[in-house]
VEXDREN-2710 file (C-alpha; in Angstrom, 1 decimal):
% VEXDREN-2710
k/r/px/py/pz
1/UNK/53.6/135.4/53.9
2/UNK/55.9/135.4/56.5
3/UNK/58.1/131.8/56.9
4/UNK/57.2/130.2/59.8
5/UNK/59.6/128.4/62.2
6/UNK/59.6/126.5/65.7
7/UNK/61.2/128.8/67.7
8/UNK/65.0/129.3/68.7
9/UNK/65.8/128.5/72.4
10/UNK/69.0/130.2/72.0
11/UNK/67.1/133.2/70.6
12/UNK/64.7/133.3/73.0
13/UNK/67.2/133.5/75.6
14/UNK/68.7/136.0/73.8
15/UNK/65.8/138.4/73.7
16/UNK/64.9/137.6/77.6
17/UNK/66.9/139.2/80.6
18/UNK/65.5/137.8/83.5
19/UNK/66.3/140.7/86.3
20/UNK/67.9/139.2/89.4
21/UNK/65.2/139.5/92.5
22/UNK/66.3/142.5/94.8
23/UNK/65.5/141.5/98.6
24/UNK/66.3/144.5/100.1
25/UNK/63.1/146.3/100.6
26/UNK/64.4/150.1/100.8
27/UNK/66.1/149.8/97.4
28/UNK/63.5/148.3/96.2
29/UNK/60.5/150.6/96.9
30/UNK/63.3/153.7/96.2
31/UNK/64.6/152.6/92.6
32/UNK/60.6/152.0/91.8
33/UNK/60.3/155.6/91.7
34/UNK/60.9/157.4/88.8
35/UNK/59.3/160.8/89.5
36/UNK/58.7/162.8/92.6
37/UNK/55.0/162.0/92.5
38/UNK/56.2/158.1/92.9
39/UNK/58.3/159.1/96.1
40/UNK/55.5/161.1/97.2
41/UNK/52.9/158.0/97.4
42/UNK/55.7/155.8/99.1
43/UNK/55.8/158.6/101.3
44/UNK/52.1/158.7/102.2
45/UNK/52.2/154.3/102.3
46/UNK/54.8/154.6/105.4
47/UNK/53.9/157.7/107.3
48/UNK/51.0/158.3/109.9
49/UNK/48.5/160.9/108.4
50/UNK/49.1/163.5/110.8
51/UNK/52.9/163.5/109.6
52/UNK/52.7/163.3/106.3
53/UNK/49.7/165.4/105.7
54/UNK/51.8/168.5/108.0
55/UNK/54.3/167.8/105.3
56/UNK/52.1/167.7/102.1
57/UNK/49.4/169.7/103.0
58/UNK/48.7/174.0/102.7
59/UNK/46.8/177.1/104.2
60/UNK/43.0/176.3/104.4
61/UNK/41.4/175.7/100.6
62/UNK/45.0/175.1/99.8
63/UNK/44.4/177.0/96.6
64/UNK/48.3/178.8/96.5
65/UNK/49.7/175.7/96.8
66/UNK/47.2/174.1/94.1
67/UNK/47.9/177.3/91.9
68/UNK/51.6/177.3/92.5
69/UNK/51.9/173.7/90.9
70/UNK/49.5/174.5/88.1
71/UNK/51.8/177.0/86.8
72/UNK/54.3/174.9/86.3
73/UNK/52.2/172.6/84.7
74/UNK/51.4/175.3/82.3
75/UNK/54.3/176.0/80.7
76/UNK/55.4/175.6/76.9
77/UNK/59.0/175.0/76.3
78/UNK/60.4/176.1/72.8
79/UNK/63.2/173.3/72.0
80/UNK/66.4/174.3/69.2
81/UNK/66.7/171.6/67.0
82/UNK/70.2/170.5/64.7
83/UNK/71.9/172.3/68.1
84/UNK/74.1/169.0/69.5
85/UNK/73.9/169.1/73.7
86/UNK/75.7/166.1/74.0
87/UNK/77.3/166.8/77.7
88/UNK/75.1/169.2/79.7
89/UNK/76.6/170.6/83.3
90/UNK/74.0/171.6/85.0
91/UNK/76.4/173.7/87.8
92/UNK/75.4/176.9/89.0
93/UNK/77.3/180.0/90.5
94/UNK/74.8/181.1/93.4
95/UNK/75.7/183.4/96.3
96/UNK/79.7/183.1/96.4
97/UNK/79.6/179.5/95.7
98/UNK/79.3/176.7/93.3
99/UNK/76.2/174.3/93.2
100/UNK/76.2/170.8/91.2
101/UNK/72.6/171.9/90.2
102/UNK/70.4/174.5/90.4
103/UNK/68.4/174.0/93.6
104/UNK/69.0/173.7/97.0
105/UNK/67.1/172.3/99.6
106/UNK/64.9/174.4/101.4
107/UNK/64.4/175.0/105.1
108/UNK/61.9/172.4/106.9
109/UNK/60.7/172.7/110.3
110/UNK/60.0/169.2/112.6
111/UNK/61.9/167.8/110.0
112/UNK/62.6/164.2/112.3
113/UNK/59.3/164.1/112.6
114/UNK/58.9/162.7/109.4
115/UNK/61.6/160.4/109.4
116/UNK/64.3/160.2/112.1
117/UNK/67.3/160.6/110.5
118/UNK/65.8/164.0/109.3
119/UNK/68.4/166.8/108.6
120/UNK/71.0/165.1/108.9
121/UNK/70.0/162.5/106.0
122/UNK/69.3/166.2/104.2
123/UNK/72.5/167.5/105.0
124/UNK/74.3/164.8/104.4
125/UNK/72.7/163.9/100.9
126/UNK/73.4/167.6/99.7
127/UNK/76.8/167.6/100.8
128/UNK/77.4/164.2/98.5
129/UNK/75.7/165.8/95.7
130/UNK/77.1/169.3/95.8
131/UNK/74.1/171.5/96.6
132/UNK/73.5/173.7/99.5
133/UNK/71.3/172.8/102.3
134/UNK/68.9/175.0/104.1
135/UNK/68.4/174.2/108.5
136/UNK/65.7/175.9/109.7
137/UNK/65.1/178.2/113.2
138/UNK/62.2/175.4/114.2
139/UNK/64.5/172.5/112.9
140/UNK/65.1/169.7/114.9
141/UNK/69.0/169.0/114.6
142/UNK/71.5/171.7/115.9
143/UNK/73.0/174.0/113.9
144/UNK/76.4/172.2/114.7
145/UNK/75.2/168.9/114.1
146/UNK/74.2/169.9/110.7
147/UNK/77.7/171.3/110.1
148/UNK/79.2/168.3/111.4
149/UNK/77.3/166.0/108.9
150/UNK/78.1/168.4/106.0
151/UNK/81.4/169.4/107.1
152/UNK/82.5/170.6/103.7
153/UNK/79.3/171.4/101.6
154/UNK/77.2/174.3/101.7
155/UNK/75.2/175.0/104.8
156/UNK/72.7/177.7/105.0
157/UNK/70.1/179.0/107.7
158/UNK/66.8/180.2/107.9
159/UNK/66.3/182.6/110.7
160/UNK/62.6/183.6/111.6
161/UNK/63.1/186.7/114.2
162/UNK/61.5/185.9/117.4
163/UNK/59.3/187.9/119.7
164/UNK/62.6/187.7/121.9
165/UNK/65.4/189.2/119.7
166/UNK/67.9/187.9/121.9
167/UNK/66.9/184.0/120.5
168/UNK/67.2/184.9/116.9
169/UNK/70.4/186.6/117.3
170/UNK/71.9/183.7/119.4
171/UNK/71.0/181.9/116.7
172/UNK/72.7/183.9/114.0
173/UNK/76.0/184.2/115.9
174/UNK/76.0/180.3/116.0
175/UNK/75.8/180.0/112.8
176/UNK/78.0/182.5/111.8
177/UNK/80.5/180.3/113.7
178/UNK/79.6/176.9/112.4
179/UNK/80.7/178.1/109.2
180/UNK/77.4/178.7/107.4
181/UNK/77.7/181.0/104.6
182/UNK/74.1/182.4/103.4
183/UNK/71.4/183.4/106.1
184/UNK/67.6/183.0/105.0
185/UNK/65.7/185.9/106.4
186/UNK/62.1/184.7/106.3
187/UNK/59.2/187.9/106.0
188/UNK/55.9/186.1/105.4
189/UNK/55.4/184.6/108.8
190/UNK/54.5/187.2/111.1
191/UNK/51.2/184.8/112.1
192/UNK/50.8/181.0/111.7
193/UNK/48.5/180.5/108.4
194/UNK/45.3/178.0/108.9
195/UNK/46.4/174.8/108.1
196/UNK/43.3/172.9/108.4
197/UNK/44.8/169.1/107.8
198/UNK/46.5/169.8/110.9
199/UNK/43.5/170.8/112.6
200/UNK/41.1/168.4/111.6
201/UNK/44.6/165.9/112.3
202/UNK/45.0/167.4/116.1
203/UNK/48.4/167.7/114.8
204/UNK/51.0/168.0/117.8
205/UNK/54.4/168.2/118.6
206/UNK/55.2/165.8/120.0
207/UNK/52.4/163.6/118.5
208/UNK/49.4/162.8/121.0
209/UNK/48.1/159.6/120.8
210/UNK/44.4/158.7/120.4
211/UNK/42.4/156.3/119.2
212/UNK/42.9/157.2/115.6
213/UNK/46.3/157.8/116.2
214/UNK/46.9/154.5/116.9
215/UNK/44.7/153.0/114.6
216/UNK/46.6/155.0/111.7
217/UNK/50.2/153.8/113.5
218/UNK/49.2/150.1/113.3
219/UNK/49.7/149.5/109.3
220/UNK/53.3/151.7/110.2
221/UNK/54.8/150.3/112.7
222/UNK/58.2/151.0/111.0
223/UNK/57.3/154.7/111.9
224/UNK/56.8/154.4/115.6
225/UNK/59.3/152.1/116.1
226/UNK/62.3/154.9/115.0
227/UNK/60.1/157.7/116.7
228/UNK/60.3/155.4/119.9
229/UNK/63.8/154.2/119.6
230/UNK/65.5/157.6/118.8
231/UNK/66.3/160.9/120.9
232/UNK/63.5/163.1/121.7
233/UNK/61.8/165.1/119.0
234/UNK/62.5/168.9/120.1
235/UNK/63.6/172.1/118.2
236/UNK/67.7/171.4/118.6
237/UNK/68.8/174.3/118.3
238/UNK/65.9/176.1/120.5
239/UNK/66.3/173.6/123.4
240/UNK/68.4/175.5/126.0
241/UNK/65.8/178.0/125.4
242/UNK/63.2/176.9/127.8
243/UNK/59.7/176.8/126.8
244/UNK/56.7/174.7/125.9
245/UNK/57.1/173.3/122.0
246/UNK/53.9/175.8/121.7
247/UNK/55.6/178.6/123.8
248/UNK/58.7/178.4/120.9
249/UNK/56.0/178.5/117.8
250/UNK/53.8/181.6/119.2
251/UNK/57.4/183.3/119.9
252/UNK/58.4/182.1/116.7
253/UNK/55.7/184.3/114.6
254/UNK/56.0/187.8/115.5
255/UNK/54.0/190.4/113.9
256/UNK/56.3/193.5/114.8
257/UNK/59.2/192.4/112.4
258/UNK/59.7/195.3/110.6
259/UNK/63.2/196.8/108.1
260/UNK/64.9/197.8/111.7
261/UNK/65.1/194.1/112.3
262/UNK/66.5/193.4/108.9
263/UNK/69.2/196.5/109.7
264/UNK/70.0/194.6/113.1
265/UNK/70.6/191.2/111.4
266/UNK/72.0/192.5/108.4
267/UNK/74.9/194.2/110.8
268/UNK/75.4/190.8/112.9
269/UNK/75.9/188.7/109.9
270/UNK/79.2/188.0/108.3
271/UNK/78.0/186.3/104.9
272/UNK/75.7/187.0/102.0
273/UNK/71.9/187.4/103.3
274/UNK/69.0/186.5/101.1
275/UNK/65.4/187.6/101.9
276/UNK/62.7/184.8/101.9
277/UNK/59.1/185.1/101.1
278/UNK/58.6/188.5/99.2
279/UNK/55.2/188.5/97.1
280/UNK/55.8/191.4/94.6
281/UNK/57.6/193.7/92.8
282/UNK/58.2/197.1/94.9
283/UNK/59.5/195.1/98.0
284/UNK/61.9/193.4/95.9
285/UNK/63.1/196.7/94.7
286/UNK/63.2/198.2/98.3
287/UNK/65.3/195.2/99.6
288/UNK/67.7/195.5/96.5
289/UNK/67.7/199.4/97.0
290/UNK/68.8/198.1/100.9
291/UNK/71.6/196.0/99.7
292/UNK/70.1/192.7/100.3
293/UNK/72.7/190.0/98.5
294/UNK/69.2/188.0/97.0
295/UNK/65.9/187.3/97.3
296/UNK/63.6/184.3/97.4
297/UNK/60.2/184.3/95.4
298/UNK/57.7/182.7/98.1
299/UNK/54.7/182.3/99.2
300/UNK/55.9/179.8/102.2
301/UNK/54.9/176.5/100.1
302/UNK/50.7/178.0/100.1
303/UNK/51.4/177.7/104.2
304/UNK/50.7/181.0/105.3
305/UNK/48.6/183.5/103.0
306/UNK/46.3/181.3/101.0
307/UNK/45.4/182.8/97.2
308/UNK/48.9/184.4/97.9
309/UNK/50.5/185.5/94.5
310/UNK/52.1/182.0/92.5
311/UNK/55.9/183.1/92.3
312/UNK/56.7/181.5/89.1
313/UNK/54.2/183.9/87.6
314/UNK/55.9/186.8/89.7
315/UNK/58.9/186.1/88.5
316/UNK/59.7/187.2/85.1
317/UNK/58.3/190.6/86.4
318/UNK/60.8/190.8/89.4
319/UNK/64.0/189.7/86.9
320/UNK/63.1/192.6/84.9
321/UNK/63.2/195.0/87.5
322/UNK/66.2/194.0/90.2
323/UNK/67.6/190.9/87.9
324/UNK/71.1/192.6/87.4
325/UNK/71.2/193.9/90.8
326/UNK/70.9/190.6/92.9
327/UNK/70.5/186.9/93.3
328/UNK/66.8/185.9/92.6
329/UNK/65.7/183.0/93.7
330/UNK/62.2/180.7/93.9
331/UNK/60.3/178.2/95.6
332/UNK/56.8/176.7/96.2
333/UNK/55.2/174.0/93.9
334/UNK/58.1/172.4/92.6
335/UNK/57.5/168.7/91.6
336/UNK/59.9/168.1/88.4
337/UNK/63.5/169.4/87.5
338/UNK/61.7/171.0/84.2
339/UNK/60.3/173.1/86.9
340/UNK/63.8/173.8/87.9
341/UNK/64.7/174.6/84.0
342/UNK/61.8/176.5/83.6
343/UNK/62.7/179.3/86.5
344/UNK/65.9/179.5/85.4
345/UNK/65.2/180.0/81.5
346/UNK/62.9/183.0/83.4
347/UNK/65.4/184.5/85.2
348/UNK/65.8/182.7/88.1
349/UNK/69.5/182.2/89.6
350/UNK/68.2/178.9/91.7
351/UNK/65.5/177.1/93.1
352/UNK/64.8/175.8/96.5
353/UNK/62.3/172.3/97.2
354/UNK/60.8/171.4/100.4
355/UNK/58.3/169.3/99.7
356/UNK/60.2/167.0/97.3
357/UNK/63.4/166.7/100.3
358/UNK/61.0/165.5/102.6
359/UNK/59.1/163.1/100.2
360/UNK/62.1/161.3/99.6
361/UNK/62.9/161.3/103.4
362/UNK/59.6/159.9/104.9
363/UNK/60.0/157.2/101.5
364/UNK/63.5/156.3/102.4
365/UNK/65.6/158.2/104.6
366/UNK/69.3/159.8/103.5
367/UNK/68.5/156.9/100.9
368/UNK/65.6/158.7/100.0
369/UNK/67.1/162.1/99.7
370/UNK/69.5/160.9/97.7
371/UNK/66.9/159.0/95.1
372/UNK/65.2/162.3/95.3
373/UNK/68.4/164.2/94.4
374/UNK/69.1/162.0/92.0
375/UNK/65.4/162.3/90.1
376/UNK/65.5/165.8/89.9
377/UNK/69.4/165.8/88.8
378/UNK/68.0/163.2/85.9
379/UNK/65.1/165.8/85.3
380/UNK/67.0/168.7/84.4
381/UNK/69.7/167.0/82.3
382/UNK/67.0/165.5/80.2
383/UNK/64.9/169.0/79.4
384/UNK/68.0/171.0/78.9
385/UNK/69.0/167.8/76.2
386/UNK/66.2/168.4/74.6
387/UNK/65.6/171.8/74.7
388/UNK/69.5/172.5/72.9
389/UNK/71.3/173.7/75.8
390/UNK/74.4/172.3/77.5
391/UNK/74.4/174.9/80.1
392/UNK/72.5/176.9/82.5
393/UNK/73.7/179.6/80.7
394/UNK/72.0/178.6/77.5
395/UNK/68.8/179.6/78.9
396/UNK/66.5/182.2/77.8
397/UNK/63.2/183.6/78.2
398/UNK/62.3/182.2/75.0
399/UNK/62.8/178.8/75.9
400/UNK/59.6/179.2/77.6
401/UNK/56.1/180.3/77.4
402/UNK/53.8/180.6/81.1
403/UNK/50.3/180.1/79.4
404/UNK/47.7/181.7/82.0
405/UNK/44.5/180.4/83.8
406/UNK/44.7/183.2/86.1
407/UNK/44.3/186.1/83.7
408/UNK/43.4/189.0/85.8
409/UNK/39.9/190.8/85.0
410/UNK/41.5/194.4/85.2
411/UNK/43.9/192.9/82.4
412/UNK/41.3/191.2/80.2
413/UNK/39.5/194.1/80.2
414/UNK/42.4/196.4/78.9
415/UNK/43.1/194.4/76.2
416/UNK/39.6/194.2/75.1
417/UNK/39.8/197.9/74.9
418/UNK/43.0/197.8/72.9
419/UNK/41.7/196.0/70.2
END
C-alpha cells in the first residue's frame, strides 16, 4: 500500500508551469501549428473559398493530386540503429549553389491574392532561411521587387513561353539582369487543365463579387480589408504588357511550344536552366542528351493533366537513367519534410512545395512562411535522426521502400507469369 500524504503545495507548484497568456493573435494561431495540415486549416479559417480553394484545389476529379500525396503516405523507411546522428545538417549543393535544406519554394501564380504580402513574404522568408525561391511568369510582384526583398539569397524564375515570344524573352532578359541564377522552363502547360473548384467558385482575377462572395467575405473581413487597402492585384511583371488579366492567361498557355523554343531560351540565358514538368523517362533522357543543367519531376501540383503519372513513383526510374548526368528534381504532393527525406534517399537532388508556401502565407503572412519553413526544417532533422543519418549524403535507396496501390495490370500480369 502506497503511504498516503496531504499534498505538498511547494510540490505542486513544482510539477505545474502555468504558461504565460500570449495576446497576440498571429503568433498565437501560427505556433498552434505543428504540421502543415494544421497551417493548412488556419488557412482555409481566414481565406474566402474562391481563394483558398484556387490554392488547394486540382484538375477535375483531382485524382493526381490525391495519388501524388498517397505516395508519400506509402512509404517504409528502413532506420540504422547503434549509428549516433547527433548533429544533422541538412544543407544541400543544388544548381551552383548552397541550400540550408533541401527544398525550395516553388513558383505560384496570383500569389497576393492569397495574402497581400504574397511574394515578397516568400522571398523574404527564403532568403532568411537560406533556400531558393522560385517567382513565377503569372506572379504578381516584379521580378525586381523580388530581388530587392531577397537581395542576397537565391532567386529563381519560372518562365512559361508565351504565344508572343517577344514577352517571354523580355522576361528572361530581366531576369538575367536582376541577378537570378536558375531559370524554370515550364513544358506541361500548353492548355489550362479543368479546374472545376474554380468553376463551380466563378473564380476571377480580380475577384467578382456576388452574393456568395460576400456572404463568404463577411466571417473574413481581415481578407478584404488587405485586398482593399493594398495596390492592385495584377501580373507585376506582365503589366506594361497590355491586356485583359484573361488576354495574359490564354497567351500564357501556348500549344506550339516545341525543343526550338527551349534552343531559343536556352541561348538567351546566362545561368543554369532546369526543365519543369516532364512525366517520364525518354524526355528526361532527350533533355539531358540536350544539355539541360536539371529537371523537375511534375505533374503541375495534379493542375493540368489529371491521372498524370505521380512523380515520386517516377522517380527512382528517372535517377537510374540520367541521375549522374544532371540535377533531378521533384514536386507535387508534398505535405511533410519526411517527404522531402524520402525523394532525396530516392535520388532526388531537391524538392520544390507550393502548396505548403502558400498555406503558411494565407495562415500568417511572411510570419507564416516562416512557421512553414520552420515545420518542414523540424521535419527533416527529425527523420534523418532517426533514420541514422547526419547528412543528406547518408541517404540511400535503402532507407526507403514506395509500397504500391497503383500496380499496373500489364505488370501484375507478368509477374504472375513468372512465377
Amino acid at each position: 500500500m502506497a503511504k498516503r500524504q496531504l499534498p505538498n503545495p511547494v510540490e505542486l507548484l513544482e510539477l505545474m508551469q502555468f504558461k504565460k497568456p500570449d495576446f497576440n493573435g498571429k503568433r498565437r494561431r501560427l505556433e498552434s501549428a505543428l504540421t502543415i495540415a494544421d497551417l493548412q486549416r488556419i488557412a482555409k479559417r481566414r481565406t474566402p473559398k474562391a481563394a483558398f480553394d484556387y490554392t488547394d484545389g486540382a484538375a477535375e476529379g483531382e485524382l493526381s493530386l490525391a495519388r501524388a500525396r498517397q505516395a508519400f503516405e506509402d512509404i517504409e523507411f528502413h532506420p540504422d540503429i547503434l549509428k549516433p546522428a547527433e548533429h544533422v545538417d541538412a544543407s544541400i549543393e543544388i544548381l551552383g549553389g548552397r541550400s540550408s535544406l533541401p527544398f525550395g519554394i516553388a513558383p505560384t501564380g496570383f500569389t497576393r491574392l492569397m495574402q497581400t504580402e504574397g511574394e515578397i513574404a516568400g522571398a523574404g522568408a527564403a532568403g532568411a532561411a537560406g533556400i531558393p525561391f522560385t517567382l513565377s511568369t503569372l506572379g504578381t510582384t516584379s521580378i525586381e521587387n523580388v530581388r530587392a526583398a531577397n537581395p542576397n539569397g537565391r532567386n529563381w524564375f519560372q518562365l512559361y513561353v508565351m504565344r508572343e515570344r517577344e514577352i517571354s524573352y523580355g522576361l528572361v532578359e530581366r531576369a538575367a539582369a536582376a541577378g537570378f541564377d536558375t531559370l524554370m522552363f515550364t513544358v506541361d502547360t500548353p492548355i489550362a487543365g479543368a479546374r472545376l473548384r474554380d468553376k463551380r467558385n466563378g473564380f476571377s482575377i480580380p475577384p467578382q463579387l456576388s452574393l456568395s462572395t460576400i456572404a463568404n467575405a463577411i466571417p473574413r473581413p481581415w481578407w478584404w480589408f488587405d485586398f482593399l487597402t493594398t495596390p492592385k492585384l495584377e501580373f507585376a511583371s506582365l503589366s506594361t504588357t497590355g491586356g485583359t488579366v484573361g488576354d495574359l492567361l490564354n497567351a500564357a498557355m501556348d500549344p506550339t511550344i516545341s525543343y526550338d523554343d527551349l534552343a531559343v531560351i536556352r541561348q538567351m540565358w546566362p545561368g543554369r536552366i532546369v526543365i519543369k514538368g516532364v512525366q517520364n523517362v525518354p524526355d528526361a533522357v532527350k533533355l539531358v542528351d540536350l544539355g539541360v543543367d536539371g529537371i523537375v519531376l511534375s505533374n503541375h501540383g495534379g493542375r493540368q493533366l489529371d491521372r498524370a503519372p505521380v512523380p515520386f513513383h517516377l522517380l527512382p526510374r528517372v535517377v537510374r537513367e540520367v541521375g549522374d548526368d544532371a540535377t533531378v528534381m521533384i514536386d507535387t504532393g508534398i505535405m511533410n519534410g519526411a517527404d522531402i527525406v524520402a525523394s532525396v534517399a530516392l535520388g532526388a537532388k531537391f524538392t520544390l512545395v507550393g502548396r505548403a508556401y502558400l498555406y503558411g502565407l494565407m495562415a500568417g503572412g511572411r510570419a507564416g512562411v516562416d512557421r512553414m519553413i520552420a515545420i518542414l526544417r523540424s521535419e527533416i532533422e527529425r527523420t534523418m535522426a532517426l533514420l541514422g543519418v547526419s547528412t543528406l549524403d547518408e541517404l540511400e535507396p535503402r532507407h526507403v521502400t514506395q509500397l504500391s496501390r497503383l500496380t499496373p495490370i500489364s505488370r501484375v500480369a507478368n509477374e504472375a507469369e513468372r512465377a
